[in-house]
C-alpha positions in Angstrom: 39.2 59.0 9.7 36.8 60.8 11.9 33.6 58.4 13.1 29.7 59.6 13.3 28.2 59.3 16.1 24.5 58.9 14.3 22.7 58.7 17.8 23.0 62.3 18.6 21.0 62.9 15.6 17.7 60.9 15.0 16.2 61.3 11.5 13.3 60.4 10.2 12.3 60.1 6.7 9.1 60.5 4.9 9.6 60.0 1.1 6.5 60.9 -1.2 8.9 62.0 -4.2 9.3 58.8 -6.7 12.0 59.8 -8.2 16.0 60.7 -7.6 15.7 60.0 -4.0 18.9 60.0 -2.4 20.5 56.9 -0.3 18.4 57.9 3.2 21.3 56.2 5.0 24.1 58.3 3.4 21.5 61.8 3.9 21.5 60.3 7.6 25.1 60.8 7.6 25.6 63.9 6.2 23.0 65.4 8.9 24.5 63.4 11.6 27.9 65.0 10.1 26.6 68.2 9.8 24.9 68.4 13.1 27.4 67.0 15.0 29.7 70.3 13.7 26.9 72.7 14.3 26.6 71.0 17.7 22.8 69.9 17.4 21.6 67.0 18.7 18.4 65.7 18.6 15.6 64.2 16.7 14.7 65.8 13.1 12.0 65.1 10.4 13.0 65.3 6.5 10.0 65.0 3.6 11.5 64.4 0.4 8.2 65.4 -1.2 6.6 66.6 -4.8 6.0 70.2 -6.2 2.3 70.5 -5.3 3.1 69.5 -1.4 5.8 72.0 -0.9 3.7 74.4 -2.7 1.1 73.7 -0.2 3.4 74.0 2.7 4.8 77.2 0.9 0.9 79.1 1.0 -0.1 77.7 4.5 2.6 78.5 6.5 4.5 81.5 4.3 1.3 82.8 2.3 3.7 82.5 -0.7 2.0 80.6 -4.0 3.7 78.2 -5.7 6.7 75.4 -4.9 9.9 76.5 -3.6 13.0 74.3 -3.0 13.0 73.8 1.1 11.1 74.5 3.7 12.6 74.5 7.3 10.2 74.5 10.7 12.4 74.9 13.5 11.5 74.0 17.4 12.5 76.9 18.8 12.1 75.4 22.4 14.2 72.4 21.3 16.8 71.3 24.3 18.1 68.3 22.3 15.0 66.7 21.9 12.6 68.1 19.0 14.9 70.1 16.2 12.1 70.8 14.0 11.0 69.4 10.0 12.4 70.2 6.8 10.7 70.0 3.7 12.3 69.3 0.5 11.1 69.2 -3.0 12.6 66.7 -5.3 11.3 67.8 -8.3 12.5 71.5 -8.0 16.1 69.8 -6.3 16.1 68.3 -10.1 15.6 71.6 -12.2 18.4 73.4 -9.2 20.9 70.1 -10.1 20.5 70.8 -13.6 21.6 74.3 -13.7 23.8 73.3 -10.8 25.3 70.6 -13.1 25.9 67.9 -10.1 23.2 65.0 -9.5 19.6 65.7 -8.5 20.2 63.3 -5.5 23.4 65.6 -4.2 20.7 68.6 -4.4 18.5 66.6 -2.4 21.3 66.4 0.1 22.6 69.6 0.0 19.2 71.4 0.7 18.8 69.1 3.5 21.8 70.5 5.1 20.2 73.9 4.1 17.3 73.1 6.4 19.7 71.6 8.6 21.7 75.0 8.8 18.3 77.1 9.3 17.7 74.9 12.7 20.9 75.7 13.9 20.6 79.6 13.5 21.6 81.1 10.2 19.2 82.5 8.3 19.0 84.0 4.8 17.1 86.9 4.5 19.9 89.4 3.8 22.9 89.0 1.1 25.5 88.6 4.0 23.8 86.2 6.0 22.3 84.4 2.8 26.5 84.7 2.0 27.3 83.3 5.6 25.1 80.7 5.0 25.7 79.2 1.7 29.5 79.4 2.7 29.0 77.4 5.8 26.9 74.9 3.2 29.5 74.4 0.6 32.4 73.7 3.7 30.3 71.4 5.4 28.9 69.3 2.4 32.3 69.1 0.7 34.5 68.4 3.8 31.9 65.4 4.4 32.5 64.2 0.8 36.5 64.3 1.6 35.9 62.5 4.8 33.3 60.1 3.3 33.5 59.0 -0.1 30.5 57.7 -2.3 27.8 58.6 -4.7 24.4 60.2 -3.7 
């Protein structure tokens, strides 16, 4: 069994969301996981927030109305020490898990490691990177699930 090590990844967590929030620990692991296979280290911010926040987020920084899923700011001077923020909304993670048909809480996680995946350098904006990307996504989030067991 492969072993984390979580101190090359510092997360901190700011949860305005009240409901389906994921086990912070296990999303601590996942990024850890992720990050350690991307080979980021550093020190990251995650909001787990409501519509109306991301929306505000959303028009401020993108000049876009309206909420949106996940919301990435990257450090781009990061040298293992700042990685950046990444916004989530909970609310729309539970309307995505519902079409999705897997729990809102393993949405949560999964566009955490969306954000995650932005911060290390893939990007979205055309259909073969947006491809690249989700790929990369899927592998990662289900080889963690093999390698660590549990419910979100």
């Amino acid at each position: 069994m492969h072993s984390l090590n979580e101190h090359s990844l510092i997360v901190a967590f700011t949860v305005t969301a009240t409901e389906n929030i994921p086990d912070c620990g296990r999303l601590r692991q996942l990024l850890s996981y992720a990050a350690e296979q991307e080979g980021l280290s550093g020190e990251l911010g995650v909001w787990l927030c409501l519509d109306e926040e991301i929306a505000d987020l959303h028009l401020r920084f993108m000049d876009v109305p309206g909420a949106t899923d996940v919301i990435t700011f990257a450090d781009d001077q990061s040298d293992g020490g700042y990685l950046g923020d990444i916004a989530v909304s909970v609310q729309t993670a539970a309307v995505q898990a519902n079409d999705a048909g897997h729990p809102v809480e393993r949405e949560v996680a999964y566009l955490c490691l969306h954000g995650l995946l932005h911060i290390a350098g893939f990007d979205d904006l055309d259909d073969h990177e947006r491809t690249r990307m989700f790929e990369r996504q899927d592998a990662l989030l289900t080889a963690f699930e093999q390698e660590f067991a549990g419910d979100w």
